[in-house]
C-alpha positions as CSV (number, residue, x, y, z in Angstrom):
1,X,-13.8,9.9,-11.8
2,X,-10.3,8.4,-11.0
3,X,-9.4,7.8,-15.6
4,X,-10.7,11.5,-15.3
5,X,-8.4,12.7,-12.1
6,X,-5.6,11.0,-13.9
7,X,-6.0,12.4,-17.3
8,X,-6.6,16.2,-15.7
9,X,-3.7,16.1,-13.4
10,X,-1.5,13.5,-14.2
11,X,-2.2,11.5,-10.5
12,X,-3.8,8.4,-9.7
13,X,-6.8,8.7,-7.8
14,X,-5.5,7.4,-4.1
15,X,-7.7,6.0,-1.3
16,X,-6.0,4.9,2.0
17,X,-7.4,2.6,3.5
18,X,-7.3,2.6,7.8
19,X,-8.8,-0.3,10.7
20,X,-8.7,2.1,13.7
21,X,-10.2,1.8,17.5
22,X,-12.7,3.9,18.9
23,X,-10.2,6.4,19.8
24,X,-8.7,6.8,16.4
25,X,-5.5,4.1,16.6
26,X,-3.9,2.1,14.7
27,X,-2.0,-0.7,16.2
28,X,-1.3,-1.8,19.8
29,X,2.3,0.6,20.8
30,X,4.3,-2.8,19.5
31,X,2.8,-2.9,15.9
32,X,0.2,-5.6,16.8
33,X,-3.0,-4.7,14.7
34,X,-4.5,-7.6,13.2
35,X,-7.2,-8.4,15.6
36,X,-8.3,-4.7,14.8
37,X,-10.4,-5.8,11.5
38,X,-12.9,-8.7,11.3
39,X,-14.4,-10.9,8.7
40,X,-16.8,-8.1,7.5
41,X,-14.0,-5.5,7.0
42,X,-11.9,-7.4,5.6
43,X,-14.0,-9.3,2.7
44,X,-14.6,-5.4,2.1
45,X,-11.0,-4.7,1.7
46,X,-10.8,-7.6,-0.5
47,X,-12.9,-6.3,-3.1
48,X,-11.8,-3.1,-3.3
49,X,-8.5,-4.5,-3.7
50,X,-10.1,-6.1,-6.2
51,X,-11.6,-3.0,-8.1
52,X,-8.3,-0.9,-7.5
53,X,-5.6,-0.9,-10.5
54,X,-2.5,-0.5,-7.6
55,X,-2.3,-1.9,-3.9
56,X,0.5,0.6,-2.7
57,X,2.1,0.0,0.9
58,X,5.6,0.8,2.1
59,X,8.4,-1.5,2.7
60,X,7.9,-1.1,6.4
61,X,4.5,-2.8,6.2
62,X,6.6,-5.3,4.2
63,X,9.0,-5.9,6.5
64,X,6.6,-6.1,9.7
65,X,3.1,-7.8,8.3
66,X,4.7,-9.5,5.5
67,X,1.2,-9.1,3.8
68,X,0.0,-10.7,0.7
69,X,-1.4,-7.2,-0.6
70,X,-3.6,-9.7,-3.5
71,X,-7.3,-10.0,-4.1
72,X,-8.4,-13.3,-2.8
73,X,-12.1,-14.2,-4.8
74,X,-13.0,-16.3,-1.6
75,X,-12.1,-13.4,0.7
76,X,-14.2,-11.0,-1.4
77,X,-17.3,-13.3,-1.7
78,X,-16.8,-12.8,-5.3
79,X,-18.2,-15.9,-7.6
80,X,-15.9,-18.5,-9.7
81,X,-17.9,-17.1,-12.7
82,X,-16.6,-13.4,-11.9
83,X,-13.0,-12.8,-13.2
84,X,-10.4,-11.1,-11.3
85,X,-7.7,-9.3,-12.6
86,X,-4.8,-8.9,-9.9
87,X,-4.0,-4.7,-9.2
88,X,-0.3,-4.3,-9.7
89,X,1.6,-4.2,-6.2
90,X,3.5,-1.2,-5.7
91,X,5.8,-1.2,-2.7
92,X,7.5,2.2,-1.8
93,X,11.5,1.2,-1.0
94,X,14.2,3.7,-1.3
95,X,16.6,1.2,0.7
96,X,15.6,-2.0,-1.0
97,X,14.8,-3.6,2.5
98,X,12.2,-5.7,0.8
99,X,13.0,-9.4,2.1
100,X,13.7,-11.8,-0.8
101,X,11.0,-14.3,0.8
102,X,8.3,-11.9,1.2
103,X,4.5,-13.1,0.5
104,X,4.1,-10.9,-2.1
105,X,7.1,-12.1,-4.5
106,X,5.7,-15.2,-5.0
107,X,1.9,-14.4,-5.7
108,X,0.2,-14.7,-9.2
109,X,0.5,-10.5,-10.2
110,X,3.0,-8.0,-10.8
111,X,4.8,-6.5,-8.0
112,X,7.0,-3.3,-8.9
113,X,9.6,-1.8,-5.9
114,X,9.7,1.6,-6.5
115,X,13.1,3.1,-5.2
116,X,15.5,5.9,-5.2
117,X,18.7,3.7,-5.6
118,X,19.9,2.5,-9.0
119,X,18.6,-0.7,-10.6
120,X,21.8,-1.9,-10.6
121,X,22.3,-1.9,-6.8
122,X,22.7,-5.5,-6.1
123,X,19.7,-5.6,-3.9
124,X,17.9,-4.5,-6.9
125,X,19.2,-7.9,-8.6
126,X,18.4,-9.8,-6.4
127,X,14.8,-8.5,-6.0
128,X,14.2,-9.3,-9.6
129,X,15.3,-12.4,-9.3
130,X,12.9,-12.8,-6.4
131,X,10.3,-11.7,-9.1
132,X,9.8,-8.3,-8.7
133,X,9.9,-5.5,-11.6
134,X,12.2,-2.4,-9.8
135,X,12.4,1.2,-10.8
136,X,14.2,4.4,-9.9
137,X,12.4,7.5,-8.9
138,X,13.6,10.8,-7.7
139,X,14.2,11.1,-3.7
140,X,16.9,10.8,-1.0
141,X,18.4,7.8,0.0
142,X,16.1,7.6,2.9
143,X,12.8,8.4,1.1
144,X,11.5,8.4,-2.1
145,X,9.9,11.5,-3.8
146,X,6.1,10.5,-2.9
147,X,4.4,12.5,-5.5
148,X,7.0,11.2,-8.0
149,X,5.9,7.6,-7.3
150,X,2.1,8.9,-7.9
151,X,3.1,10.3,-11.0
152,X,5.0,7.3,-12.1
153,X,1.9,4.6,-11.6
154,X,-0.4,7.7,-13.7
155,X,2.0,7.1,-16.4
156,X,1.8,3.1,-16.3
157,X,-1.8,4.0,-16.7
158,X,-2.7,3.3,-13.4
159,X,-6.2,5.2,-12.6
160,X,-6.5,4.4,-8.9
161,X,-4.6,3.2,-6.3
162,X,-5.4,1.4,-2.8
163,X,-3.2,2.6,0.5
164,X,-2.3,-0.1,2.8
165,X,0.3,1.2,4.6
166,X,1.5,2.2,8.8
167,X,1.4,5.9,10.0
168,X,4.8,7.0,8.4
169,X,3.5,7.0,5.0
170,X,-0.2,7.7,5.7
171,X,0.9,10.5,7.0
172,X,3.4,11.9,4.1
173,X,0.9,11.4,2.0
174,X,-1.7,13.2,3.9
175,X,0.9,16.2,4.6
176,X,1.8,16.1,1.0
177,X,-1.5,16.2,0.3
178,X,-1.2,13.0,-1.9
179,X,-4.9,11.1,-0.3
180,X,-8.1,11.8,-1.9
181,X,-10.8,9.8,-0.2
182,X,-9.9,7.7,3.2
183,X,-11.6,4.6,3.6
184,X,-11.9,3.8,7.4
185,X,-13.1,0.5,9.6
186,X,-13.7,1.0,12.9
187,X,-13.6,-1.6,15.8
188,X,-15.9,-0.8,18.9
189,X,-12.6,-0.8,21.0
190,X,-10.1,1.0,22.8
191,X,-6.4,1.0,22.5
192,X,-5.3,4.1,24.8
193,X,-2.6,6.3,24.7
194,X,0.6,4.5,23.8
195,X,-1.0,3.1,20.7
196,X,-0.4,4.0,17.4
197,X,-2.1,6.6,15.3
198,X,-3.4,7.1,12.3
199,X,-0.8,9.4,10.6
200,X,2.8,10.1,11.7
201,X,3.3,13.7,10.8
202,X,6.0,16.0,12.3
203,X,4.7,18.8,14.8
């Protein structure tokens, strides 16, 4: 189904991936979220990461989890005799914020910044030195062109992707109608109120 979405309308097939509470939230009202998922969920996220041809997150999620965004066989319960092929790592920047010494940089794969500044902005440079691959795509200078960034991975022949990624661009996606399937974990807990959400949306 995704080779087939991708050849029909020139997009990926994208599944967002969320660890919510009870009541439907994210993170803690400071960001804190890791305690959310346990061993079960995440051995799950593991192999689809695994299965998926793109891990796509934001530069946000960069910046505040520093995550390794990799499949890791032990993680997945995946045998030694089972090959793993490493989905590229997209990461959506228009700023170039990336930090040089993020996880991700230094990780067997390919890691491509996707950004609405010019490769030759000097924080360009200096990410690929840092080992990442960058490219320009339409946008602001605030935001890259979200459906533009789909349409770029379809053309690198990427059939589906995997969303790991906060509210802000959960929820462009979902307004921009970008998600096709959400894949959700839920942890028998509440967070209240002040906690974060799912999908950051404008009223």
């Amino acid at each position: 189904p995704a080779v087939t979405t991708r050849m029909r309308s020139g997009l990926p097939w994208v599944r967002s991936k969320l660890a919510i509470s009870v009541d439907g939230r994210t993170a803690l009202a400071n960001g804190t979220s890791q305690w959310i998922s346990g061993p079960h969920s995440r051995r799950d996220v593991h192999r689809w990461r695994a299965r998926s041809s793109a891990v796509l997150t934001g530069s946000g999620t960069i910046v505040d989890d520093d995550p390794s965004l990799n499949a890791r066989r032990e993680e997945a319960g995946i045998g030694a005799d089972i090959g793993i092929k490493q989905p590229l790592r997209a990461i959506i920047d228009a700023r170039l914020r990336t930090p040089l010494a993020a996880k991700t940089l230094s990780l067997p794969g390919e890691v491509l910044v996707l950004t609405s500044r010019s490769v030759d902005d000097p924080a360009a440079a200096a990410l690929r030195a840092a080992g990442a691959r960058i490219e320009t795509v339409a946008g602001t200078a605030e935001h890259c062109d979200l459906r533009a960034v789909l349409v770029r991975l379809a053309e690198l022949e990427i059939n589906d992707v995997w969303v790991e990624a906060g509210a802000g661009l959960n929820g462009a996606l979902l307004q921009a109608g970008l998600i096709d399937e959400l894949i959700i974990y839920m942890a028998p807990r509440l967070l209240g109120d002040a906690a974060r959400g799912m999908f950051s949306v404008p009223a």
